[in-house]
C-alpha positions as CSV (number, residue, x, y, z in Angstrom):
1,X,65.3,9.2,-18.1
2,X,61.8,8.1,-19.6
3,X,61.0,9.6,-23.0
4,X,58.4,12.4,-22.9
5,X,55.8,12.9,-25.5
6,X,53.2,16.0,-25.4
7,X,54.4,16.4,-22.1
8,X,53.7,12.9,-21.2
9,X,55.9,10.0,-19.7
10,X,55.8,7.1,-22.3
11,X,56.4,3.8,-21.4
12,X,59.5,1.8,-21.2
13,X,60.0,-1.8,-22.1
14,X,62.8,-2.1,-19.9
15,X,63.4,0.0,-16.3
16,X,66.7,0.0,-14.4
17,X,66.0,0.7,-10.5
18,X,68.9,1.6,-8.7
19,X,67.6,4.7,-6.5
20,X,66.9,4.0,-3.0
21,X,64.7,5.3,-0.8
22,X,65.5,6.3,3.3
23,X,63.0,3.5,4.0
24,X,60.0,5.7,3.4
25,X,57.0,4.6,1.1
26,X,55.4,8.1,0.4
27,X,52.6,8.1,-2.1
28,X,53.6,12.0,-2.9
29,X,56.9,11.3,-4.4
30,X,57.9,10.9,-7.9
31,X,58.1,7.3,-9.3
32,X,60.1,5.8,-11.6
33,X,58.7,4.9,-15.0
34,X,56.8,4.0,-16.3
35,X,57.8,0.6,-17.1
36,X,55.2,-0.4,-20.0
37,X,52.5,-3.0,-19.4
38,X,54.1,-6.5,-19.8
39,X,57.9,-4.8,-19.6
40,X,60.8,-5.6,-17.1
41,X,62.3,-3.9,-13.9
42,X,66.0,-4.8,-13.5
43,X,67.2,-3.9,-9.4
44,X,70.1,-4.1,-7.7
45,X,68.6,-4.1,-4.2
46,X,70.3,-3.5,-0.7
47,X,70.2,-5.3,2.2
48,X,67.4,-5.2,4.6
49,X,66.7,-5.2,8.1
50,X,70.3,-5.1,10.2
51,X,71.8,-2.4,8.6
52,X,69.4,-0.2,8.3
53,X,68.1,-1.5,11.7
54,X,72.2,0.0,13.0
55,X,71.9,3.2,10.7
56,X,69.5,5.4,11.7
57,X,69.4,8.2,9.8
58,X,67.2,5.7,7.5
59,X,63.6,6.2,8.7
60,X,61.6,3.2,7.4
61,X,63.7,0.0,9.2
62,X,64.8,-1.1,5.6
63,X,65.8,0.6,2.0
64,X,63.8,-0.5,-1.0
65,X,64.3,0.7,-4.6
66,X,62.5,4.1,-5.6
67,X,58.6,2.7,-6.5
68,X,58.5,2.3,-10.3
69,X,55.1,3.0,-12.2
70,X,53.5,0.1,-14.5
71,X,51.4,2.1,-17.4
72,X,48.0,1.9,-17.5
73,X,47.8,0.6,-13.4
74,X,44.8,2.5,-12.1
75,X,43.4,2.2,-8.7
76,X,41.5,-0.6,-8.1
77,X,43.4,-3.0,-10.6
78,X,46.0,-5.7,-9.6
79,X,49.9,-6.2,-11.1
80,X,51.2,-9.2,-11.5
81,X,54.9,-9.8,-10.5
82,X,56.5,-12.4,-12.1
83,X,60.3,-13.1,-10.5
84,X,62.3,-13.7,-13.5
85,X,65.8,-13.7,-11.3
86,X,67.4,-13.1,-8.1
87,X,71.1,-13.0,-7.7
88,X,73.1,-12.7,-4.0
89,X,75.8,-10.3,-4.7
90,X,77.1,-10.4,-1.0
91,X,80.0,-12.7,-0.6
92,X,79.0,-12.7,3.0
93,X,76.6,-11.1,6.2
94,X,75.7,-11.4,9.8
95,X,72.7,-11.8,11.2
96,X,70.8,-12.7,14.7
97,X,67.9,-12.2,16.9
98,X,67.7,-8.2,18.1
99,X,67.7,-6.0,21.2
100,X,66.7,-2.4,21.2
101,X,68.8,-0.1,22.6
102,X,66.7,2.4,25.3
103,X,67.0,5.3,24.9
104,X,68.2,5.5,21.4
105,X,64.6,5.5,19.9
106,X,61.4,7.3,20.4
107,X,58.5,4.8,20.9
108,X,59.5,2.4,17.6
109,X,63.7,1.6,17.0
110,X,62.8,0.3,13.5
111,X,61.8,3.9,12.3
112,X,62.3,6.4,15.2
113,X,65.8,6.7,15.8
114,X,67.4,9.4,18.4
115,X,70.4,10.0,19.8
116,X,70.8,9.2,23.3
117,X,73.3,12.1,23.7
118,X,72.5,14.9,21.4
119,X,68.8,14.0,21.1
120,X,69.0,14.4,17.5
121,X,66.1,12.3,15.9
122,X,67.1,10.1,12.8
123,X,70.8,11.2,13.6
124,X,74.0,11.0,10.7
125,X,76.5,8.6,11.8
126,X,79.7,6.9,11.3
127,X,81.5,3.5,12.0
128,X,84.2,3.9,14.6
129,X,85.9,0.6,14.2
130,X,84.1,-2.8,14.3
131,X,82.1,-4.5,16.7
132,X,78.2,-3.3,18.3
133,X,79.5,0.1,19.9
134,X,81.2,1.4,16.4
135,X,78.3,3.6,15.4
136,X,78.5,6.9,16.4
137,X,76.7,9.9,16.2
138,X,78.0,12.5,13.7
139,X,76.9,15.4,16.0
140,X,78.4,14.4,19.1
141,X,80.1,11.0,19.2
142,X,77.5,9.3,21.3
143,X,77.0,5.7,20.4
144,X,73.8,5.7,18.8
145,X,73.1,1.9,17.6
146,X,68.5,1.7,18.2
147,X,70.3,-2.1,18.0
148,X,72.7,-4.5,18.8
149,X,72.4,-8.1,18.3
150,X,71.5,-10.1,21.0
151,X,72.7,-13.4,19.9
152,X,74.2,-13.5,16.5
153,X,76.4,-15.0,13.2
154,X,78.6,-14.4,10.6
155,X,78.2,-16.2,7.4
156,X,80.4,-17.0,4.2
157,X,78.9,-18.1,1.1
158,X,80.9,-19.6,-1.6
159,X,81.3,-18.2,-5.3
160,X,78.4,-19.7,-6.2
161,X,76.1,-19.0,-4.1
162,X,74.6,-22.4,-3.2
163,X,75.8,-23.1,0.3
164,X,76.8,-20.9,3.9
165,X,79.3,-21.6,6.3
166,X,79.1,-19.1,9.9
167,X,82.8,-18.5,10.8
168,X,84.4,-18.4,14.1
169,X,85.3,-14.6,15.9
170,X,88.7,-13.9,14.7
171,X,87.3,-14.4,10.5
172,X,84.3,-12.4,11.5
173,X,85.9,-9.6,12.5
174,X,88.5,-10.2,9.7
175,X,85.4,-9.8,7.1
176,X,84.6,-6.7,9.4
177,X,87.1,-4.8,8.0
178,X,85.9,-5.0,4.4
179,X,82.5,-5.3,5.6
180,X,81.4,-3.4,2.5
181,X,83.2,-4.8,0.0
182,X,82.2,-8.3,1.2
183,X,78.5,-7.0,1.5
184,X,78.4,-5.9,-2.1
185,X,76.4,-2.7,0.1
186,X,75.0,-0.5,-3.5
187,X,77.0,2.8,-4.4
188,X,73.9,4.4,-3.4
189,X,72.8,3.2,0.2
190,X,73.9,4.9,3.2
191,X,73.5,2.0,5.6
192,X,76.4,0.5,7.9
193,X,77.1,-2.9,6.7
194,X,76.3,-5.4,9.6
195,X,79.1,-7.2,9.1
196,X,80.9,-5.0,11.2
197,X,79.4,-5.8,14.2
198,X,81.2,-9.5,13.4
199,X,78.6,-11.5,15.8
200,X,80.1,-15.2,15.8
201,X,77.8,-16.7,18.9
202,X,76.7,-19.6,16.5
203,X,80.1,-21.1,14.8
204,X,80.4,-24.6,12.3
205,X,77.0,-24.0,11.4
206,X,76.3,-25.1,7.4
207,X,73.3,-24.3,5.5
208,X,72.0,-23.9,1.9
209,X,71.4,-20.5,0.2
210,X,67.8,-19.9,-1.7
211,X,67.1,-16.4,-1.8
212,X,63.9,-14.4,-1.9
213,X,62.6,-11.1,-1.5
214,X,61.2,-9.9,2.0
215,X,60.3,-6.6,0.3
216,X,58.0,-6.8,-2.8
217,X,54.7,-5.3,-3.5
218,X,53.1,-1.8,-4.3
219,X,53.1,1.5,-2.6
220,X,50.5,2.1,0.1
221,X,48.0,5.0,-0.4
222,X,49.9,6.5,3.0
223,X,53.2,7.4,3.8
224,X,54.7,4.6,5.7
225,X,57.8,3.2,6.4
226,X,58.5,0.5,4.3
227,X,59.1,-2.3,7.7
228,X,55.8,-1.4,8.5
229,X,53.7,-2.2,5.3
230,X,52.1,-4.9,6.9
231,X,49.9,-6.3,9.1
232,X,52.1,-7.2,11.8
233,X,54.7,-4.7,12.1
234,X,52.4,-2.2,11.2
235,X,50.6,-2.2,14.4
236,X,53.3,-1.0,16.4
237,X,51.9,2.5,14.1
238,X,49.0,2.6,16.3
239,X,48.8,5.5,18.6
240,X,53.0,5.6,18.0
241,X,54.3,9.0,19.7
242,X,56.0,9.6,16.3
243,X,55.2,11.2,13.3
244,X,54.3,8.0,11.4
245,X,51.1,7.2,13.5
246,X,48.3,5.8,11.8
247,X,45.0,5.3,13.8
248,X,44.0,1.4,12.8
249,X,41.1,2.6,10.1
250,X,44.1,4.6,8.5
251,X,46.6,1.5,8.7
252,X,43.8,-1.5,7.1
253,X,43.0,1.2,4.4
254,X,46.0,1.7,3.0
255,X,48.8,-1.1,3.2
256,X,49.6,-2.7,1.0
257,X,51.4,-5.7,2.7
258,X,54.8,-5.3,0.6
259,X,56.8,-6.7,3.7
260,X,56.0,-10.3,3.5
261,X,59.3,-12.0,4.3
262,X,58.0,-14.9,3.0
263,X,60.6,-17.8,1.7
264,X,58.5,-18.6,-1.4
265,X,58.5,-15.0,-3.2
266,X,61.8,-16.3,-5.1
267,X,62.9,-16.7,-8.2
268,X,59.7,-18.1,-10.5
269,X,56.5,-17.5,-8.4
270,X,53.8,-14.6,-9.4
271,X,53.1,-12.1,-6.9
272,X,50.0,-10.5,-7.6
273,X,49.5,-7.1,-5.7
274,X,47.0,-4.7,-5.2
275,X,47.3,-1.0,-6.7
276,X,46.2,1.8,-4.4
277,X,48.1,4.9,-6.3
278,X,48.1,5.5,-9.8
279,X,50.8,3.4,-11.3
280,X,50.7,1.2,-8.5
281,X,54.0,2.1,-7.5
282,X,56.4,-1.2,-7.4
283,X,59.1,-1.6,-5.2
284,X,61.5,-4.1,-3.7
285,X,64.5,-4.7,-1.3
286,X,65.3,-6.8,1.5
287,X,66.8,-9.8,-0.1
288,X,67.4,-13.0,2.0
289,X,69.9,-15.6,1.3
290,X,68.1,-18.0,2.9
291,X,65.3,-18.4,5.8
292,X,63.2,-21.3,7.6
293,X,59.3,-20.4,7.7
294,X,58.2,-18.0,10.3
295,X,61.5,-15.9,10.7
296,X,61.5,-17.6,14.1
297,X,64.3,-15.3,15.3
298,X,63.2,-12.5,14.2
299,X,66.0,-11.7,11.0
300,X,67.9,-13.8,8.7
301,X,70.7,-13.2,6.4
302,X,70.3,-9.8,4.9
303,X,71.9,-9.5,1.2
304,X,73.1,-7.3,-1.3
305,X,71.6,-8.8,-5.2
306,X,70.0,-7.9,-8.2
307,X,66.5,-8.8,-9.3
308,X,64.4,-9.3,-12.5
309,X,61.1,-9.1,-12.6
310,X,58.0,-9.0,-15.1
311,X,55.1,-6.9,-14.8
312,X,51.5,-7.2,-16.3
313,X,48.3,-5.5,-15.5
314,X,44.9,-7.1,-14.0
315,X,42.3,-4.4,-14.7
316,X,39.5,-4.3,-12.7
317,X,41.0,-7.2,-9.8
318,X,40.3,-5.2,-6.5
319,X,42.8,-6.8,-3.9
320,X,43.7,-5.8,-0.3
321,X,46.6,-7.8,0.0
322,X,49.3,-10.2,-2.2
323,X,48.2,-12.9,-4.1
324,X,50.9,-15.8,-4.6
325,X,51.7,-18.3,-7.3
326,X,54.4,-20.3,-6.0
327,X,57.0,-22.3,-7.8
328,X,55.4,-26.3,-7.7
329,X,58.0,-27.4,-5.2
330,X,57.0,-25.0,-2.5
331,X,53.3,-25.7,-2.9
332,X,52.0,-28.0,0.3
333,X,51.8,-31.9,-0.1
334,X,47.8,-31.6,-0.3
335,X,47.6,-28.3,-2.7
336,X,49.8,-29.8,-5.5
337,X,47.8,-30.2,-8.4
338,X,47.4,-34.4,-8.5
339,X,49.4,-36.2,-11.0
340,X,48.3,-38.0,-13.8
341,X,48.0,-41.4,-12.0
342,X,46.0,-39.7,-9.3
343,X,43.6,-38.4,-11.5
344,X,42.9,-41.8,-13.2
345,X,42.0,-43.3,-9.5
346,X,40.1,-40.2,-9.0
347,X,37.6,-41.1,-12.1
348,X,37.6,-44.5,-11.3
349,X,36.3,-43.4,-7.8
350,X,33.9,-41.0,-9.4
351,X,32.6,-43.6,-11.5
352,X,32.2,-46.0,-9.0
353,X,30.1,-43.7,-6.7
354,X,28.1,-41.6,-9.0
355,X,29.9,-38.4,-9.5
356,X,29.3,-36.8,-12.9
357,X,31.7,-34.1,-12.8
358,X,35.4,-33.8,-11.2
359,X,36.3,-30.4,-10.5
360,X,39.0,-29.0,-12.1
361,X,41.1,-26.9,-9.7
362,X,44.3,-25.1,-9.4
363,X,46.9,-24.3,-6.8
364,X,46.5,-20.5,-5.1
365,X,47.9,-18.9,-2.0
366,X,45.9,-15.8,0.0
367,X,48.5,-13.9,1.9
368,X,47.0,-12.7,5.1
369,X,48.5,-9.9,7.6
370,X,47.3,-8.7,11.3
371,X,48.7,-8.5,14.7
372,X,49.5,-11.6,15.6
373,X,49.1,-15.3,13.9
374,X,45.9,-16.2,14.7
375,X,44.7,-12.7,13.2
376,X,46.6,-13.5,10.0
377,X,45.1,-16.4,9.1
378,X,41.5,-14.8,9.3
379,X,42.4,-12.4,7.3
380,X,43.9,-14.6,4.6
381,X,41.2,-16.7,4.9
382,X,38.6,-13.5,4.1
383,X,40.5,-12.2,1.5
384,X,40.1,-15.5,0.1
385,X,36.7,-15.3,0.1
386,X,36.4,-12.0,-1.2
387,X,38.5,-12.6,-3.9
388,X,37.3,-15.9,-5.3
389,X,33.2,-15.1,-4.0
390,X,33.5,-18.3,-1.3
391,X,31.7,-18.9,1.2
392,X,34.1,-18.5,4.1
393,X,33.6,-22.3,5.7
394,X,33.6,-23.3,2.3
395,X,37.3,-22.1,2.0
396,X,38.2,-23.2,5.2
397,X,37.0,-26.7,4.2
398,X,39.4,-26.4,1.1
399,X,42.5,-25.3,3.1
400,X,41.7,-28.3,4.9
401,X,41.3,-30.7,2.3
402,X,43.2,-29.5,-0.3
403,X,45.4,-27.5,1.2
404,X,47.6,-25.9,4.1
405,X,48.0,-22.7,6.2
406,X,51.9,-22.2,6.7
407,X,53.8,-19.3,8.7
408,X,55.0,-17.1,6.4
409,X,56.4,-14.7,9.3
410,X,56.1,-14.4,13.2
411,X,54.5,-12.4,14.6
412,X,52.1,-12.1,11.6
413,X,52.3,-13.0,8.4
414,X,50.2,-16.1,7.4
415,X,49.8,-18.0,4.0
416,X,46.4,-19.8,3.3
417,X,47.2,-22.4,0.2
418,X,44.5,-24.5,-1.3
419,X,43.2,-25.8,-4.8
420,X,40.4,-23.8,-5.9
421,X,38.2,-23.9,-9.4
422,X,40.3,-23.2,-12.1
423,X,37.1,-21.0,-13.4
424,X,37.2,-18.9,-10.5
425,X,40.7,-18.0,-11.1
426,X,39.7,-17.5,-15.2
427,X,36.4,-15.2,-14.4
428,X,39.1,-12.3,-11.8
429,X,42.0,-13.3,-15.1
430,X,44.4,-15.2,-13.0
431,X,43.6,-18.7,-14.2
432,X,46.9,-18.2,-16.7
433,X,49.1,-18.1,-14.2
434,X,47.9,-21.5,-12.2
435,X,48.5,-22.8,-16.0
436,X,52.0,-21.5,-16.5
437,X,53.5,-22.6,-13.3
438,X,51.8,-26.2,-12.8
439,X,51.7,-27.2,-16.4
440,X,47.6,-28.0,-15.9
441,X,47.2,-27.1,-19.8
């Protein structure tokens, strides 16, 4: 419990974040903390996506950790999240591309679960068995899955957790059986561990494992579910028949874009997030073992971990969406800062053709949300321009030169990378972080 002081929570250097939430991000409720400016948040996070996707009592399509307050966060600053550590704790998962269930969901199976049966909206239930018809409804036994997996996987890792192998039927429904156990599912969560479903379409399959966080950011100024606190998935809120509706004014206003799934927000890159509530309100989840861009098939593989992050205030940086710093090896071939080599051929061109001055620039990466692709990378490309005062073509020029746009998630989920003055970054108080990561001095 925080310390109290004249009736005041006092900052602590260090906050432990093991309370999850039923998927909701509700500005109204009571937030951990606070964690002091420049202090750490230690999670142990549970999985995302498929088991709360099978479990639908949880009303938000994922569980996150209880938002934790950062002191001295005010509305209208930024924080900055630096990932410290990430550590798979799941021994293995399962995973594949989804179909909803009809009739087990009104308007929206991420969030709106009912029973088919009983009618009972966000219904208790319990694992019968193993396979995709073992999740019954408390109430009256119906099978009550808004899910089942369409085409799917079970994976092993080994003790390390460097590399996957997905395992043939018999072994997956062998893990099935100590699905959680093998999940590592938290104390604390109440979801059904997808392993039980023991998918094992895709078989022999190898990859490598480098986890991230699909769920990182700040609570929106709305209650939400979590899934939803972006601009892709978030438009299935529009006009919903359920009570989480959001006309599209309400929806731009107050996301925050915490549900990136984006492969690069892993261990060493700076998230920088805006703050909409007092205390900003950080929260995380959704860990991924591993995943190519886009999230072509619509999941990955959903993990059990913990998670260390740093936290420090930006006063006075207003933001609509994440900022990223990402860790040098994931920056595109054209935005990496040029190497020493490069930059002596780059004076000796200056000084052949008469340019006084070489700019001296700096990695960055707008994340932008909407509907659909296209949408995205507009509004990555504005916020850019916002952010930075850019003339729009001017950073569309730069993404081109010096830079890339990559698919962060499909349907909508875009990142715009490009080098940009290293004094724009110092004049919002960001420039320190371009320093840190890319060793520019």
């Amino acid at each position: 419990m925080p310390d109290i002081f004249n009736g005041v929570k006092t900052a602590k250097r260090t906050i432990f974040a093991t309370e999850l939430t039923d998927g909701l991000l509700d500005p109204s409720t009571e937030m951990l903390g606070p964690v002091a400016d420049g202090g750490i948040i230690v999670a142990s996070t549970a999985p995302g996506c498929w088991g709360p996707m099978i479990t639908p009592a949880i009303r938000g399509g994922h569980e996150v950790t209880k938002p934790v307050a950062v002191d001295g966060a005010e509305v209208g600053d930024a924080i900055a999240i630096r990932i410290r550590s990430l550590v798979v704790t799941s021994a293995a998962t399962s995973s594949g591309s989804d179909q909803a269930m009809a009739g087990r969901f009104n308007g929206d199976p991420f969030c709106a679960g009912v029973c088919p049966n009983c009618k009972t909206e966000w219904p208790a239930t319990r694992l019968e068995g193993i396979g995709p018809t073992a999740v019954k409804c408390e109430k009256c036994g119906a099978e009550a899955a808004p899910f089942t997996i369409a085409n799917g996987y079970t994976i092993a890792f080994d003790d390390e957790r460097e590399v996957g192998l997905t395992v043939d039927r018999s072994e997956a429904e062998r893990m099935a059986l100590d699905a959680l156990a093998l999940m590592a599912i938290p104390d604390n969560s109440i979801q059904h561990p997808i392993l039980a479903f023991a998918p094992a379409d895709v078989v022999g399959v190898a990859t490598r494992l480098r986890p991230f966080l699909g769920q990182l950011g700040t609570t929106p100024s709305k209650a939400m579910p979590d899934s939803h606190n972006a601009g892709d998935f978030g438009s299935f809120l529009l006009d919903a028949p359920h009570v989480f509706a959001l006309s599209k004014e309400e929806l731009l206003a107050h996301k925050t874009d915490g549900h990136l799934d984006i492969n690069t927000v892993r261990e060493g890159a700076v998230l920088i997030c805006p703050v909409k509530v007092p205390g900003g309100g950080i929260y995380l989840g959704d860990m991924h073992a591993f995943q190519g861009d886009g999230e072509i098939a619509g999941h990955t593989a959903d993990v059990s971990g913990t998670a260390i992050l740093e936290v420090r205030v930006i006063k006075h940086l207003r933001l609509d969406g994440p900022i990223l710093f990402p860790v040098a090896e994931d920056l595109p071939f054209l935005a990496r800062p040029l190497t020493d080599h490069e930059k002596r051929s780059v004076l000796a061109l200056a000084a052949k053709h008469g340019v006084e001055t070489v700019e001296v620039d700096a990695p960055i990466t707008f994340i932008g949300t909407g509907a659909d692709l296209n949408l995205a990378v507009e509004n990555g490309l504005s916020r850019a321009s916002e952010v930075l005062g850019m003339k729009l073509d001017e950073v569309r020029n730069r993404a081109t030169v010096a830079g890339a746009i990559e698919i962060g998630r499909s349907p909508g989920v875009a990142r715009v990378t490009f080098r940009a003055p290293l004094a724009m970054l110092d004049a919002i108080g960001i420039g320190d972080f371009a320093r840190s990561l890319y060793s520019l001095g």
